[in-house]
N, C-alpha and C positions, 0 to 999 in steps of 0.2 A: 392372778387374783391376789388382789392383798389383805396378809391377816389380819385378825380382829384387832389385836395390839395396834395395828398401823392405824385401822380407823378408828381406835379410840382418840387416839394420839391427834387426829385429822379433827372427829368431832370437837377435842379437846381446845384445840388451838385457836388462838383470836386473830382475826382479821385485823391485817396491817391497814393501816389508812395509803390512799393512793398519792404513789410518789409524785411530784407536782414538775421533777426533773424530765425537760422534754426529750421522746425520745427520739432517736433517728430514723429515717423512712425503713419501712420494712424494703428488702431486697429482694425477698422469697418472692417462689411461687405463693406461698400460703398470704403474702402482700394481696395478690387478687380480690381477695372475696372480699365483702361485705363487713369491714373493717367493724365501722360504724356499727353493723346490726351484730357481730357479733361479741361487741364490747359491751350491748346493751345486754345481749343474754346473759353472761359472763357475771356482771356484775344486779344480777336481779336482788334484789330486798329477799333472803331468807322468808319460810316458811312461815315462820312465827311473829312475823312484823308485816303481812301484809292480811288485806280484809281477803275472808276465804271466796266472793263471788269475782274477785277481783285476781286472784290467785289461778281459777278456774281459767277464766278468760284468756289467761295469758297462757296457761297449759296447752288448749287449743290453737292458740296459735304457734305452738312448738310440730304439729299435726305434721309426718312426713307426707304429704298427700298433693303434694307441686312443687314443680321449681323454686316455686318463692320460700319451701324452707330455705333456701342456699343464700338468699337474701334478694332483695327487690332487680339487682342490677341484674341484668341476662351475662352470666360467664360467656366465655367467649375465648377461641381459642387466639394467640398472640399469631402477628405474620409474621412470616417465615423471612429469617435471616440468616445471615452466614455465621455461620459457629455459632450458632442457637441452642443444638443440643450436640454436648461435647460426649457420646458415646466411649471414642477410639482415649479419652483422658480423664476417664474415670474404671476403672479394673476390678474395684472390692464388690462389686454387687451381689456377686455369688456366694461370696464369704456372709456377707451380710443377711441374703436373703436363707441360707444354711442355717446360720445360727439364728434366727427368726423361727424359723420352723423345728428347731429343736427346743426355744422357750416356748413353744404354742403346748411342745407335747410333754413335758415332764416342768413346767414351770420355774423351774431355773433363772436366773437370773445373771446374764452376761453384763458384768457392769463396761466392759471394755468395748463392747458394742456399742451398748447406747452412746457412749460419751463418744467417742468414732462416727457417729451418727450425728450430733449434735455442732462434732467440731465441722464433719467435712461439711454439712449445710452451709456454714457460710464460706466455705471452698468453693462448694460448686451447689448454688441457689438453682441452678438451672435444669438440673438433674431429676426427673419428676419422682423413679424410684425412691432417690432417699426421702424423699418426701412420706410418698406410701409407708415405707418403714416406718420414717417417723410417727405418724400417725396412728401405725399397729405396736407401736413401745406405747404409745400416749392409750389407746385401748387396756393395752394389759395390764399398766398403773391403776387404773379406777377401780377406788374401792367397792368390794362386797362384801357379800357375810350372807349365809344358807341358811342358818336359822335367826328368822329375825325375832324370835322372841329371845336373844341375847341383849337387842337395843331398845331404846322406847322409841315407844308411836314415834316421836318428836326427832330422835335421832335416825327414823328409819326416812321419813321426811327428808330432811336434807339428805340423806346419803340419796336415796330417788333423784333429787334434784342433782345432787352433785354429777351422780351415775349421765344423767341425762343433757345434761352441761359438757364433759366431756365428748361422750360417744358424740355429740356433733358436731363437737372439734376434729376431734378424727375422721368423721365424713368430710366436714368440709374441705379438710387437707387432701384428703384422697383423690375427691371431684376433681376441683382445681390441678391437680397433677393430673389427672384422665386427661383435663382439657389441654397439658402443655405436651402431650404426647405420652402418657404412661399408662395408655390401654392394655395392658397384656391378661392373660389370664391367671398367674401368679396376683397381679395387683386385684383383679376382679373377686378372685378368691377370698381375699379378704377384705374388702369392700362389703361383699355380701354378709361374712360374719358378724361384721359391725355394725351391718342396716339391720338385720333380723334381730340380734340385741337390741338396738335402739327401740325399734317394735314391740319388744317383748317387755320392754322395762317402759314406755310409753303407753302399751296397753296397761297396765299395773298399774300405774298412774290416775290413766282414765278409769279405771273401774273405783284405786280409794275412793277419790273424789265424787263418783256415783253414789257411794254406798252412803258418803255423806250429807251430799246433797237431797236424796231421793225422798228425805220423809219433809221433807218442810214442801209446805204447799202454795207458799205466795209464788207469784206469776213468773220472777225472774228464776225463782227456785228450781219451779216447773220447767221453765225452757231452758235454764242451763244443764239441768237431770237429761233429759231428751237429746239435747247434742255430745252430752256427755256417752251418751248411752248410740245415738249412731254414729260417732266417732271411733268409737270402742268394735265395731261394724264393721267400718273400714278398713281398720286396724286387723283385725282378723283376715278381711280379703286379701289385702297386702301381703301378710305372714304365705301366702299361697305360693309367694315366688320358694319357699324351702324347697320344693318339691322339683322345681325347675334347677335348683343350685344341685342338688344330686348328679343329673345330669352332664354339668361340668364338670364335679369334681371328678365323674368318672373319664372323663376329656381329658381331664389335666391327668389322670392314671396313666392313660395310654401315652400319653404326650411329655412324660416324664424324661428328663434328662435333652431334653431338645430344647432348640431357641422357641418353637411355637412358646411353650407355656411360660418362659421367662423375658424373652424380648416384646420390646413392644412395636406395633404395627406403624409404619410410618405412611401417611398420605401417598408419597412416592410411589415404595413398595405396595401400597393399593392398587395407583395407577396402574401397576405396569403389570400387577398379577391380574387384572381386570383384563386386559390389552390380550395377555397371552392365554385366558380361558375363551376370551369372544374366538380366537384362529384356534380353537383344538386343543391348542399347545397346556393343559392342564398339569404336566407335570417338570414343564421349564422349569429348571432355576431360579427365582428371583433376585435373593439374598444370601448369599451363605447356603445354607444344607436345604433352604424354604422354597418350596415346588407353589407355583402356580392358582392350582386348585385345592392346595389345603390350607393355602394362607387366605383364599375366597371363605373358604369354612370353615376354618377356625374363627375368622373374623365376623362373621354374622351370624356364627352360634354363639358369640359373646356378646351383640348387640339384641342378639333374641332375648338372652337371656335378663338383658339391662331394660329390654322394653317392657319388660314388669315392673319397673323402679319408677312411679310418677315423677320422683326428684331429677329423674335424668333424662328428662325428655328431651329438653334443647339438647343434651350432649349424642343422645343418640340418634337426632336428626341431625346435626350436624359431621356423626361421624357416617352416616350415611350417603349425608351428599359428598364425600371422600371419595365414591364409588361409583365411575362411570354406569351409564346404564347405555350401552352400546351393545350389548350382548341382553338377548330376550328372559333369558334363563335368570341372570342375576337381578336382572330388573325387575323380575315377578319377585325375587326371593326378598329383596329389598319390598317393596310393598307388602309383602307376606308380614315383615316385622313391623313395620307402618302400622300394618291392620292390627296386627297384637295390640301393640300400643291403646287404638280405637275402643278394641276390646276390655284394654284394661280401666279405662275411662268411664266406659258404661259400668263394667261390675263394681266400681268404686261408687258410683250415683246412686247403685241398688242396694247396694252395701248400706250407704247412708242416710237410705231412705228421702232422697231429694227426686223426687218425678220429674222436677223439670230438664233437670243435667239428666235424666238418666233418656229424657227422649231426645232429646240433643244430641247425645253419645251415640243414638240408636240411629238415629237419623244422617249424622255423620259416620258412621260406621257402614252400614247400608250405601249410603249415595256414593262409598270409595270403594266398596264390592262392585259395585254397579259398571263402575268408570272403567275398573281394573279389568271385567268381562266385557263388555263391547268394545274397549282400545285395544284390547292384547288377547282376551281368549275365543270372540265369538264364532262359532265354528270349525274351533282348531280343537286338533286332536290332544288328547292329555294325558303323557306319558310318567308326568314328575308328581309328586304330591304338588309343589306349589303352583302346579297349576288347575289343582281343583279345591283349592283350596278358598280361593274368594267366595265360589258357589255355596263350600259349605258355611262358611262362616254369615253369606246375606243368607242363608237358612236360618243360623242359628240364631241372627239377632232377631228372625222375623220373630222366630217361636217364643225368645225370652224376652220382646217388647210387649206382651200381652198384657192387657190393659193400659197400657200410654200412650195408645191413638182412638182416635174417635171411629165407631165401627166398619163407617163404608171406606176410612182409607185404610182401614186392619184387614178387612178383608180382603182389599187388592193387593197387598201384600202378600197376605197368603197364596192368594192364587199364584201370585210369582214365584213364590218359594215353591210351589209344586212344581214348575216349570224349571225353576233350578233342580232339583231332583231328577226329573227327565233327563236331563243334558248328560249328569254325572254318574247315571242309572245306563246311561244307554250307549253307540258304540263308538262314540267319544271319548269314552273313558279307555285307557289303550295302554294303562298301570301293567305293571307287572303282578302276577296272577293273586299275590300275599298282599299286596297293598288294596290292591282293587278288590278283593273279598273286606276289607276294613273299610274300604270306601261305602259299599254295597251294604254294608252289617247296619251302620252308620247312617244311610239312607234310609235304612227299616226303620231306624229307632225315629229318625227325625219324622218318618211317615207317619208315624203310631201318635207321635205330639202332636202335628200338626192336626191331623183326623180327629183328637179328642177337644183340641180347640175349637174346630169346624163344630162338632157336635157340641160344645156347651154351649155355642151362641146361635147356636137351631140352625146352621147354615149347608147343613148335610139332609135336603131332603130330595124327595124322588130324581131330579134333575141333576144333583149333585152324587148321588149311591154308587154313581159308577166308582171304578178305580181311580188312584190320584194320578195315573198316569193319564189320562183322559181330562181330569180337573184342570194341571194345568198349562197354561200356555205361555 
């Protein structure tokens, strides 16, 4: 966090005009992205020089809320070549990612690092770590200040904007390494701190801009107050992945001092950990000290966790099709993240207040429960969470699509959902005794929603009063 002195200094200073000297091709990984879109951010017309509906506009289009913040081109991971990624000739990473996590906690400032950082980048561009690093030095550079009634309005402005200029540089650095292989849980770790920030200093954003907008009454006023205000929505839904990053970081606790949480996963070692869970063999060797069936689970609790990120959609489908689906177990587990995904799509649309994406979300959500129960579960026994899992979830979108279908295909809905409940209610379900009371608890609660639905739209009468186990089919 840099002090006040520093951002005065920051506010103080004038912008150099841009050097007209061409410059040579970038060599990086951070060469990938969206050159062009992110030279246009970079270089936006200040606060004070532009028309404030015009200002708005382009705020929204900063929205983490797709792919397309990362820029229009679809990322994309490079093909595989020889000596692509030089592990065994690069050695400092532990040192580096050491003294990283000791400026996170006492704020310190290692100059011998960063510049180490700096020089071996153009050593070795290929290295996606230093990259991540890089981009977590580029985070903890960006100014703030705790109480803003130290700056005015006008320098709190730019510093928002500045704040938000950066942290997307440092996403996009991160991404782009994700994609050259620098998935690990160390990297994810701090990926998430710097999306949840960006969020939080994006929400804050959208709400000035509300507060300024909301009293003028002309029409563009009105509908940019309105998007301002369900962007602010979505913004909120989003912020929900915190709750899921706990989860890791307690991952990354137990996983401390091992390669799980500092190496990163290669295609390969997918492959072949995939290969050795389909034959039993769960606790083979892969790589070094990495068994089989933890390098499965380490690896799709990190993808779970990423399928709440809308910006990283492509990355997490693509790190999925990494993953043979030869073995039934991983295959479901993999569509279980898929679905998340699905999931998080619709509560973005509700979030937003957009009905049309939200029954599209609803409807593609549903028809991949559907596919996933008649291809893989119909009439099989269900010992795993993931495998009664698609049932609860076409429950759950039946219950929270309410009101964005027309009544006679709502109601055929419903009746399915009660027949999904049957399935997962009865001696199919074959969980171990503590899951399966959670399943069961869970079936109550969805019975009691679905039943007060039935009765608001008068569809519970004499023919219908039996139990829902009777209801449906």
């Amino acid at each position: 966090m840099a002090k006040i002195e520093k951002i005065e200094k920051w506010m103080d200073a004038d912008e150099k005009p841009a050097s007209k000297r061409k410059k040579k091709k970038d060599q990086s990984l951070a060469g990938e992205l969206n050159l062009k879109a992110r030279k246009k951010t970079a270089t936006a017309p200040r606060v004070k020089h532009v028309d404030p509906i015009a200002n708005i506009q382009q705020l929204l289009k900063e929205a983490p809320d797709s792919p397309d913040f990362l820029g229009r081109r679809k990322l994309s991971a490079p093909e595989a070549k020889k000596g692509l990624f030089k592990k065994k000739s690069y050695q400092d990473l532990a040192k580096l990612r050491s003294d990283l996590n000791i400026l996170s906690k006492d704020g310190k400032v290692d100059v011998h690092s960063r510049q180490k950082i700096r020089n071996d980048l153009k050593k070795y561009p290929e290295i996606p770590d230093l990259h991540v690093i890089n981009a977590v030095y580029t985070y903890q550079d960006i100014p703030r200040i705790d109480d803003k009634q130290m700056i005015s309005q006008q320098a709190q402005d730019r510093l928002n904007e500045n704040q938000l200029a950066q942290l997307k540089k440092a996403i996009h650095e991160i991404v782009v390494a994700f994609y050259h292989g620098g998935l690990s849980i160390f990297n994810v770790n701090w990926f998430i701190k710097i999306y949840i920030d960006y969020l939080n200093v994006y929400k804050n954003r959208l709400s000035y801009e509300y507060i300024g907008i909301s009293q003028k009454k002309d029409r563009e006023s009105v509908t940019l107050a309105k998007k301002l205000r369900n962007k602010r929505s979505e913004i909120i839904e989003l912020l929900e992945v915190k709750a899921r990053f706990g989860a890791l970081s307690k991952l990354g606790v137990k996983l401390n001092g091992t390669t799980y949480l500092s190496d990163n996963f290669t295609p390969m070692e997918i492959k072949k950990a995939a290969a050795a869970f389909k034959a039993g063999e769960l606790s083979k060797v892969i790589v070094e000290e990495r068994r089989a069936g933890k390098i499965i689970f380490v690896y799709l609790t990190l993808l779970t966790l990423l399928a709440k990120v809308p910006i990283l959609k492509y990355l997490v489908e693509d790190a999925l099709n990494t993953i043979p689906d030869d073995d039934r177990g991983i295959a479901l587990r993999k569509r279980m993240v898929l679905t998340l995904m699905k999931v998080s799509d619709f509560d973005l649309a509700m979030s937003g207040g957009d009905s049309v994406r939200a029954r599209d979300a609803a409807n593609a959500l549903y028809r991949y429960c559907l596919e996933t129960i008649k291809t893989r579960l119909l009439n099989q026994v269900m010992r795993e969470l993931y495998e009664v899992d698609p049932f609860l979830k076409a429950i759950w979108i039946v219950k929270s699509a309410d009101g964005l279908f027309d009544r006679n295909g709502y109601k055929e809905l419903l009746h399915h959902a009660y027949g999904h409940l049957k399935v997962i209610s009865g001696e199919l379900n074959q969980l171990q005794e503590k899951k399966r009371e959670m399943v069961i608890d869970l079936a109550s609660k969805y019975t009691y929603q679905l039943d007060t639905i039935m009765d608001h739209y008068g569809w519970i009468g004499e023919s219908e009063s039996q139990s829902w186990q009777n209801r449906g089919g």
